[in-house]
N, C-alpha and C positions, 0 to 999 in steps of 0.2 A: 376406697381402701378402708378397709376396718379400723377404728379407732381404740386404743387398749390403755385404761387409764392402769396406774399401778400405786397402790396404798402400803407400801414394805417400809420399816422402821431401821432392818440391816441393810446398809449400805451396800456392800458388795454384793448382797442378792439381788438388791432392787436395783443397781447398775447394772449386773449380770443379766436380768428380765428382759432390762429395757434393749441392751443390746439382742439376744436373740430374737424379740419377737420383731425388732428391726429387720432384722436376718431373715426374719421369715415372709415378711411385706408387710406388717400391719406400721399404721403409724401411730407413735406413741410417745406422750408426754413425758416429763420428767418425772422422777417418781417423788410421792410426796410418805410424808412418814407419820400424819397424825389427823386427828378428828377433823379440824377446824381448817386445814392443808386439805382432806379431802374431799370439802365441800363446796370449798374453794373451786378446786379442780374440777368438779362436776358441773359447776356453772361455766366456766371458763372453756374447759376443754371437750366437754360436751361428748364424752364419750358413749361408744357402742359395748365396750362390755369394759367389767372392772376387776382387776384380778387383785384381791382382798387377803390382806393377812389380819388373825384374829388381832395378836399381842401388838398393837400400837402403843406412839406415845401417849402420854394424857389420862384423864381419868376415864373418859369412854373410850371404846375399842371398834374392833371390824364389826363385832353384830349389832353396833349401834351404829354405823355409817350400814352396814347391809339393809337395817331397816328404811332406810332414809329412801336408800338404791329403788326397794321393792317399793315404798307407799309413796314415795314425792316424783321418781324419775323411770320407774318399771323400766330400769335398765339391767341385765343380768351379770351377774356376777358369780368368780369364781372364789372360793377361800383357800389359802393358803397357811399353813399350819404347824409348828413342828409338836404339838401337842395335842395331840389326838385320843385322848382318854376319855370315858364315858359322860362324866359332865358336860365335857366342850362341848362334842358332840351333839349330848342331848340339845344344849342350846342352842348351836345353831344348827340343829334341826329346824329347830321351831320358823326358822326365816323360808324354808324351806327354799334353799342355794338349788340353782342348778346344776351347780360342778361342787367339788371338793377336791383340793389335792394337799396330800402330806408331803413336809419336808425328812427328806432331800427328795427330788422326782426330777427327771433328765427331759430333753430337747421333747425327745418324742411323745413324753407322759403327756409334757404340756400341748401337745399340739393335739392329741387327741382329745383331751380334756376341756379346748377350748370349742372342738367341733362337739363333743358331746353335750356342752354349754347352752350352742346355740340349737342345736335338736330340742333338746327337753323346755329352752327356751321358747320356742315355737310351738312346741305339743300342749304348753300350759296356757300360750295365748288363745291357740284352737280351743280350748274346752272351758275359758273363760264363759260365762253369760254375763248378757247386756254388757260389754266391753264398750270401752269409747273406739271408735273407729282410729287404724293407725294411719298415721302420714307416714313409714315406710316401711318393709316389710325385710328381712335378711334369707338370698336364696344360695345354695350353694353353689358356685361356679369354679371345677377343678378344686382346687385346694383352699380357694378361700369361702368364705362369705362375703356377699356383695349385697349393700345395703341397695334398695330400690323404692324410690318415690311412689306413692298409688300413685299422683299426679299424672307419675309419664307412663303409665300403663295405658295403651289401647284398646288393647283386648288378649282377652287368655282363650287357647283354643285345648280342650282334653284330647289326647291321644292315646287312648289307652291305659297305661297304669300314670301315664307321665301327663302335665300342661308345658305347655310353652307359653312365654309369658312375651307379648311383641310388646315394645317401646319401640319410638322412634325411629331410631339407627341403629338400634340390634335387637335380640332376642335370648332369653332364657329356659329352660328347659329343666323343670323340676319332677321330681318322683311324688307323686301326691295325685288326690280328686282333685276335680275341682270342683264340689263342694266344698273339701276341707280350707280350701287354701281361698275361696270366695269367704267363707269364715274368719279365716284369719285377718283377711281384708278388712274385711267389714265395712265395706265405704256403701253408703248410700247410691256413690255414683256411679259403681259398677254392679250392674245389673246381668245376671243370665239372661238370655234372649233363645237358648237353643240347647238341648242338652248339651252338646258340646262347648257351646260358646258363653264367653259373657262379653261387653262391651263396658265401656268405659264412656258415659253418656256427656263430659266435657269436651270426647273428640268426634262426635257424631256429626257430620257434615247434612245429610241426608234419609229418610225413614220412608219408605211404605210399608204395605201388610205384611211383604216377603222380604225383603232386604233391610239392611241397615249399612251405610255407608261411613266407612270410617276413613278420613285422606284418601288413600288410594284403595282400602280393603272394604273389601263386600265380606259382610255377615250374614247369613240366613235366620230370620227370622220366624220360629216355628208358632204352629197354632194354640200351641196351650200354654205358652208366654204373651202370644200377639196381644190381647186386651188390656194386659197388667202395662203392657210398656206403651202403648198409645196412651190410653190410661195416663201413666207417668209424663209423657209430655205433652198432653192436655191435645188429644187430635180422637178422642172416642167420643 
């Protein structure tokens, strides 16, 4: 379940927030209304995205807790606004938000706003260089985003414009390469083996020249991968 921190200074908004996006499945904290409240909360509550209003208490505001978001926690975040004049703007621009929304904006603005969030959130991690590798990645499953462990990935298999992403006891199914989305990964520990394929080399049970053995799943292991990945587990 998604986690939705909320930084609103008016009460009745940030009550209002908290209950829709309740309503909607995400789970979400209390709202807090100020710098030092929401840095609090980001430790605490360990949130997956933040929905940010600029005008806080205090003498620092949303684009200084934004910044915090972007350089200490690269958690994404939405801003919230009733003040949308070109100053604002220009400023935080400069954080470069993956959403923005003006006040007043209804149920649906926000639900789009939060998927549009994690899109551009995702397309800015793909085109990161030298990125630190992530420990989980957000794919969209029906209506929500479903945060995913590398850890429990096995293996990703391309099917055309889409991967499927096998873990354990289920499976996901994104619209992407997979190159892009081996990008976004970025784990050392999962390796392509096959244009189609990549493996996830902590569930690797078994290896020869052609196969790779993952718990119950056979990989095919093609010729102009084979040397790099024996290679890698020290059998060349």
């Amino acid at each position: 379940m998604l986690k939705v921190g909320i930084v609103e200074d008016e009460l009745i908004i940030a009550d209002s927030l908290r209950l829709i996006l309740q309503k909607m499945g995400y789970e979400v904290d209390e709202p807090v209304a100020s710098f030092r409240e929401g840095l609090e909360m980001f430790e605490n509550f360990k949130p997956d995205l933040v929905l940010l209003d600029i005008n806080i208490k205090g003498e620092k505001d949303g684009v200084d807790l934004a910044w915090i978001l972007k350089t200490q926690y690269n958690i994404p975040f939405i801003f919230l606004t009733a003040n949308s004049d070109k100053a604002t703007i220009e400023r935080v621009k400069e954080t470069e938000p993956p959403a923005f929304l003006v006040k007043p904006f209804d149920k649906d603005e926000l639900y789009a706003t939060i998927e549009i969030c994690f899109s551009n959130f995702n397309k800015q991690l793909i085109s990161q260089k030298g990125s630190l590798a992530k420990e989980s990645i957000f794919v969209k499953d029906n209506n929500f985003f479903v945060r995913i462990r590398v850890a429990d990935i096995i293996y990703l298999e391309s099917s055309h414009v889409y991967v499927n992403i096998y873990l354990v006891n289920t499976k996901y199914v994104v619209r992407n390469s997979l190159s892009q989305l081996l990008e976004l990964i970025n784990s050392t520990m999962i390796q392509r083996v096959h244009r189609s394929y990549a493996v996830n080399f902590d569930h690797v049970s078994a290896i020869n020249s052609d196969h790779i053995i993952l718990n119950e799943h056979t990989i095919p292991l093609s010729k102009s991968y084979r040397d790099e990945i024996l290679q890698k587990i020290k059998l060349s």
